[in-house]
GUSELO-35589 format. One line per 5 residues: number of its first residue (from 1); for each residue x, y, z of C-alpha. Coordinates in nm, 3 decimals. Example, Ala and Ser with C-alpha at 12.3 -4.5 7.8 and 13.67 -1.06 7.14 Angstrom:
1 = 1.230 -0.450 0.780 ~ 1.367 -0.106 0.714
END
This chain:
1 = 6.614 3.521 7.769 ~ 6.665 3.842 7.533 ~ 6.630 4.061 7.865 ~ 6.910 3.893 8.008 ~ 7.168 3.910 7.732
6 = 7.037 4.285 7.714 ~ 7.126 4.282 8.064 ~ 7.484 4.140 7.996 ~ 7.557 4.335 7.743 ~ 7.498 4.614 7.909
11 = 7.676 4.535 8.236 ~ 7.970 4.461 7.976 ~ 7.969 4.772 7.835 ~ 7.934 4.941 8.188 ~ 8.254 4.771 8.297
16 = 8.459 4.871 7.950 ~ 8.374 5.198 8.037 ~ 8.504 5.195 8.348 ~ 8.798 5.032 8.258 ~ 8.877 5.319 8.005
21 = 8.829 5.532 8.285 ~ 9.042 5.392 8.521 ~ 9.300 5.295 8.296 ~ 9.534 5.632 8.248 ~ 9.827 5.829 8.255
26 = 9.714 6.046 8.573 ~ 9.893 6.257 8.828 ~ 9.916 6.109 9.100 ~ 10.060 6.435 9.337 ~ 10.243 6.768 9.274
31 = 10.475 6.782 9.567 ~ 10.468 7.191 9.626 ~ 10.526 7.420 9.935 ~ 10.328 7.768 9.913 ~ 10.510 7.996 9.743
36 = 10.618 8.343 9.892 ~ 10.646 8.680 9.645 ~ 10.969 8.638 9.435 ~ 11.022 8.268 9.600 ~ 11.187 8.027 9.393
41 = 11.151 7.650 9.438 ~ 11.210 7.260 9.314 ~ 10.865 7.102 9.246 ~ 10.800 6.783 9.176 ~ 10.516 6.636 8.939
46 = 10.409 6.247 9.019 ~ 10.276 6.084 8.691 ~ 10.168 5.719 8.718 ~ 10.102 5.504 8.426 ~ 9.763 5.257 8.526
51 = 9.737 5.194 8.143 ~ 9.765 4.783 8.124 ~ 10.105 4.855 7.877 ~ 10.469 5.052 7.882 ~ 10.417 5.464 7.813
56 = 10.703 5.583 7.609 ~ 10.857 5.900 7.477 ~ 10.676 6.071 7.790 ~ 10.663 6.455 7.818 ~ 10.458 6.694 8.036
61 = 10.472 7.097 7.931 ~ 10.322 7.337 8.201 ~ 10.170 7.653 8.091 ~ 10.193 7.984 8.289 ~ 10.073 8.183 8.018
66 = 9.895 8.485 8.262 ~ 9.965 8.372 8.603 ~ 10.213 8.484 8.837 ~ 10.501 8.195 8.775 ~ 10.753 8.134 8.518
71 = 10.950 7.809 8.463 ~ 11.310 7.844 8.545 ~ 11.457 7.466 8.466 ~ 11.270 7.184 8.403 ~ 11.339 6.793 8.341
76 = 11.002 6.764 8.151 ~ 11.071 6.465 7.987 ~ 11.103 6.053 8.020 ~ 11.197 5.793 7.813 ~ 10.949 5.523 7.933
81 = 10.728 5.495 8.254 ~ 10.639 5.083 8.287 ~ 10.317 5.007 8.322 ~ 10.119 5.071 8.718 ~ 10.468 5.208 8.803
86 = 10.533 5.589 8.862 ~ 10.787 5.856 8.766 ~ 10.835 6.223 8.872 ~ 10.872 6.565 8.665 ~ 11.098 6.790 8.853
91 = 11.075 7.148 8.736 ~ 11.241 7.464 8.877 ~ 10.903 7.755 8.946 ~ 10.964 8.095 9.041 ~ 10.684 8.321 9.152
96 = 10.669 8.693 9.058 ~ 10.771 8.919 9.319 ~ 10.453 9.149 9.276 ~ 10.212 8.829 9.329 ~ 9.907 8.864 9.495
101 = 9.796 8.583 9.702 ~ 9.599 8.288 9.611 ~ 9.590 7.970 9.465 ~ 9.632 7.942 9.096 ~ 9.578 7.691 8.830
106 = 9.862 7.541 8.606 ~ 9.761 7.404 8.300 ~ 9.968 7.090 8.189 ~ 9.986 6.850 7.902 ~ 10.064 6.514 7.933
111 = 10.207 6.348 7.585 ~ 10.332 5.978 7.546 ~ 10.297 5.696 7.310 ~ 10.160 5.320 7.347 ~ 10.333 5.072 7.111
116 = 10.514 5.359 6.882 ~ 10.202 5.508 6.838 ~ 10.138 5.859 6.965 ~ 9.830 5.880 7.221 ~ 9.592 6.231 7.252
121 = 9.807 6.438 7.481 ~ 9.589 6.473 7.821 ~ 9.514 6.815 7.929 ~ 9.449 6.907 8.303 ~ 9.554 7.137 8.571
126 = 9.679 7.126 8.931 ~ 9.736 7.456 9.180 ~ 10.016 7.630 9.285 ~ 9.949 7.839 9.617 ~ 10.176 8.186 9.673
131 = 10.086 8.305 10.028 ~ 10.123 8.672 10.149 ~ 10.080 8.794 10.523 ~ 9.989 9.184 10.544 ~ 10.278 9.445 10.680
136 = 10.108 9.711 10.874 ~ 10.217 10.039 10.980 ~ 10.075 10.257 11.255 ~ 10.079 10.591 11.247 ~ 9.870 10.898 11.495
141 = 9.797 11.271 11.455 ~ 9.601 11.463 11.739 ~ 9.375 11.817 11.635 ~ 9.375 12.063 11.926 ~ 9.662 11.900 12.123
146 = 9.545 12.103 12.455 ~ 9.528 11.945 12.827 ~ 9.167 12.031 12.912 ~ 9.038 12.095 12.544 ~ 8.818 11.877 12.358
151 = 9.049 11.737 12.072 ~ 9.043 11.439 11.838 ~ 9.314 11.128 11.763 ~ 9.365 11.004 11.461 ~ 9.483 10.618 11.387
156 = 9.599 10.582 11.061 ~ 9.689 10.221 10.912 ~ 9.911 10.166 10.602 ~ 9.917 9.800 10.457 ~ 10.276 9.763 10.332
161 = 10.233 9.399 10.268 ~ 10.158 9.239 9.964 ~ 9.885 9.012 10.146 ~ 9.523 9.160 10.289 ~ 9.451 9.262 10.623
166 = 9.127 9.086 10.649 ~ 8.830 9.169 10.916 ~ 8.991 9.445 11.069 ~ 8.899 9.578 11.383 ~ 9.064 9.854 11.627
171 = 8.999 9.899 12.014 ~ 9.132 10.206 12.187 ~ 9.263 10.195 12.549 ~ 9.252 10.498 12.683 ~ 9.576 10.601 12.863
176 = 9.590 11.014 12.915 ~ 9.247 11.113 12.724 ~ 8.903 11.044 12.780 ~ 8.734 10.891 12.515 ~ 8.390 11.079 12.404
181 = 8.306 10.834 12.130 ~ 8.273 10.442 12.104 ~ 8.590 10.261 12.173 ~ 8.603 10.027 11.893 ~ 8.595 10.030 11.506
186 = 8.540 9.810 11.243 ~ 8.761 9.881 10.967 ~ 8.707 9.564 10.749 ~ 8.969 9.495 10.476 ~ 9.311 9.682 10.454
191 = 9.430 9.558 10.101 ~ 9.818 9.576 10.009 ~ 9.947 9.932 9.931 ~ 9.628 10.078 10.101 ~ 9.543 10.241 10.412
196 = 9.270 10.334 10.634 ~ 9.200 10.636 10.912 ~ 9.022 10.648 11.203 ~ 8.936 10.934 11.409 ~ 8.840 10.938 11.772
201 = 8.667 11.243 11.972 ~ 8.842 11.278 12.303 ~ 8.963 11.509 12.625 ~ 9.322 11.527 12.715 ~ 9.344 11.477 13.033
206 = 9.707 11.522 13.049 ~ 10.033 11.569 12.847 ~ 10.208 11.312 12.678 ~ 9.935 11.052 12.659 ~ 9.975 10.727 12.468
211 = 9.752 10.584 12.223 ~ 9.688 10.234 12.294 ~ 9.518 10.021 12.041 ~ 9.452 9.646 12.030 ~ 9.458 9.574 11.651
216 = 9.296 9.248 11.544 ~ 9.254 9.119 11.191 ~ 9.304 8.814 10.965 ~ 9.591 8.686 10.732 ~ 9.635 8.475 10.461
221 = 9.563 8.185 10.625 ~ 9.254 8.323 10.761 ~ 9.480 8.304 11.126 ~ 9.372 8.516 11.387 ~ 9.606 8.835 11.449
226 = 9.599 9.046 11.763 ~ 9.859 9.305 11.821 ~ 9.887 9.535 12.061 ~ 9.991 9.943 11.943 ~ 10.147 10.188 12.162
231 = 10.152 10.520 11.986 ~ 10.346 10.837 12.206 ~ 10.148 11.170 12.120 ~ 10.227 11.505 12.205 ~ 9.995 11.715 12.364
236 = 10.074 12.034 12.558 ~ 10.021 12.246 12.876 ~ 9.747 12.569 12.732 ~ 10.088 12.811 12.860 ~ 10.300 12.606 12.650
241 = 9.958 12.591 12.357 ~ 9.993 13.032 12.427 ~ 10.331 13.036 12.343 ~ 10.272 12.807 12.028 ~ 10.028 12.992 11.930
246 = 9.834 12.687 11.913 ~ 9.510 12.843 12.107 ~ 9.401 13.255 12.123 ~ 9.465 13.389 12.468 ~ 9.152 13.430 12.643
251 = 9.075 13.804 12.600 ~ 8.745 13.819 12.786 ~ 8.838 13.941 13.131 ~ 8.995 14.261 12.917 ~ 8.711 14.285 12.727
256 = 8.493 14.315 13.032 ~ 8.707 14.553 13.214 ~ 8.737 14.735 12.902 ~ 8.339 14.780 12.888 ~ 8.329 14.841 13.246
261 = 8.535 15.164 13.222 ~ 8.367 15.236 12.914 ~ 8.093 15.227 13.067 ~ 8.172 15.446 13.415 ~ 8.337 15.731 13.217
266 = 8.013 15.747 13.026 ~ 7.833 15.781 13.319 ~ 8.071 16.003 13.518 ~ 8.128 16.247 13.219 ~ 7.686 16.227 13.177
271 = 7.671 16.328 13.555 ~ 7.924 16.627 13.540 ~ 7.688 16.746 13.187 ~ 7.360 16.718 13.403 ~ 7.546 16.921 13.724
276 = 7.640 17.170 13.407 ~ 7.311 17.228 13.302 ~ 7.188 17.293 13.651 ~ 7.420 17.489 13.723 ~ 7.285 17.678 13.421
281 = 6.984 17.721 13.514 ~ 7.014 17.797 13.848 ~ 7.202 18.090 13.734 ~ 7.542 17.990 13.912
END
C-alpha cells in the first residue's frame, strides 16, 4: 500500500512538472527572409500564451548588442494576449552593409504579468540569417609572350563579394597553347576581399590565344557554381617579340662566322710566317 501512494505521488509530481513546462509564454515562429548586406526588412515575432490565464502588459526587447543588425522601428509591446491565443511583434531590422554571412543569434526578453503581478521575464534567442554570394573577377598575365617559346599563364581570381567562394577549383582548356603542366587546380576557399593566382607552364602555339577556364566553386548556400572564363591574351610573332625587344636576337650564326674568319686569318697569316722563314733559310 505505501509503494503505491509513493507511486502516485510521484506520477503526480511528474505530471505538475510537465504542466509547468508546457504551460508558457513561448514563441511560436519568427517570420524572417535571409537578409542581404545593408537589407532592411519587416519581421514578425509570433508569441503564444499556453499559460491556463490572460498575459498582460506584454513586452518583448531584442538585443543586437555585437551582431550585425540594428532595430530600426519596432511595435514591441501588447496590452494583453488571452490565454492559448497568439499575438505578433512586428519590428523593423536592418542588417549592416559590411555583414559577413551566417546565421546569428538574437537574444530576446519576454516580460508580462499574470493577475497584476509581474512574472520573471523569459530569456531566449531565435536566428536571423544574412546571406552573401561571392563576386569574382578574372584576370590573366602571360611571361615570355613568344609563338614557339616556352612561357607561362597566369589566372588570377579576386573575390569582390562579401560572401566566400567555397571549394574552388579551376580547369584550363587549352585554346592556342599547349599545356606542359596538369590542367586543373584546386584552389580551395577565395574569402571576400581576397584573391588567389595560379600559374600554368605552357607553349604558344600561336598568337592571340584565349584562356579558357571552367571555374567551379560553392556559395552561400553551399549551391554548386560552374562558370565558364574566356580570357583574350596577347602573345606575339618572335619578329614582332625583336622589335619589342621582348627576346635578344639570336646572335649565334655571327658569332660563328665571326670565329670562322678569326680563325682562317690566323691560319693564312701563320702560313705566309712559315713561307717567311723558309724563305729565310733557304737564302732567297
Amino acid at each position: 500500500m505505501e509503494k503505491r501512494i509513493k507511486i502516485l505521488m510521484s506520477t503526480f509530481f511528474v505530471l505538475v512538472l510537465a504542466l509547468g513546462l508546457t504551460s508558457a509564454m513561448v514563441v511560436k515562429s519568427v517570420d524572417a527572409n535571409n537578409f542581404q548586406p545593408g537589407n532592411t526588412q519587416d519581421i514578425s515575432v509570433k508569441i503564444k500564451n499556453t499559460l491556463g490565464s490572460d498575459a498582460k502588459d506584454i513586452s518583448l526587447i531584442l538585443d543586437t548588442t555585437g551582431i550585425p543588425f540594428s532595430i530600426i522601428d519596432s511595435d514591441d509591446s501588447i496590452n494583453i494576449i488571452y490565454s492559448d491565443d497568439t499575438e505578433s511583434f512586428n519590428f523593423v531590422v536592418k542588417a549592416s552593409s559590411d555583414a559577413k554571412a551566417g546565421s546569428y543569434q538574437i537574444p530576446y526578453t519576454l516580460s508580462y504579468s499574470l493577475n497584476n503581478t509581474p512574472q520573471t521575464p523569459k530569456k531566449g534567442t531565435f536566428s536571423l540569417t544574412i546571406e552573401a554570394n561571392p563576386e569574382l573577377v578574372y584576370s590573366a598575365s602571360t611571361d615570355t609572350p613568344v609563338v614557339g617559346s616556352h612561357g607561362k599563364i597566369s589566372l588570377n581570381i579576386v573575390n569582390q563579394g562579401l560572401g566566400d567562394a567555397k571549394f574552388l577549383s579551376v580547369t584550363i582548356i587549352p585554346e592556342g597553347y599547349t599545356l606542359l603542366s596538369g590542367s586543373k587546380v584546386y584552389l580551395g576557399t577565395i574569402s571576400s576581399d581576397d584573391s588567389q593566382s595560379e600559374s600554368f607552364n605552357v607553349v604558344f602555339d600561336k598568337q592571340d590565344p584565349i584562356l579558357t577556364a571552367q571555374v567551379t566553386y560553392k556559395n552561400f548556400d553551399n549551391q554548386l557554381v560552374n562558370k565558364i572564363v574566356n580570357l583574350p591574351l596577347t602573345v606575339y610573332s618572335k619578329e614582332e617579340a625583336l622589335k619589342l625587344g621582348l627576346v635578344k636576337p639570336d646572335n649565334s650564326l655571327f658569332y660563328v662566322l665571326s670565329i670562322g674568319l678569326i680563325f682562317g686569318a690566323w691560319m693564312i697569316t701563320k702560313k705566309i710566317r712559315k713561307k717567311k722563314r723558309l724563305n729565310k733559310a733557304q737564302g732567297k
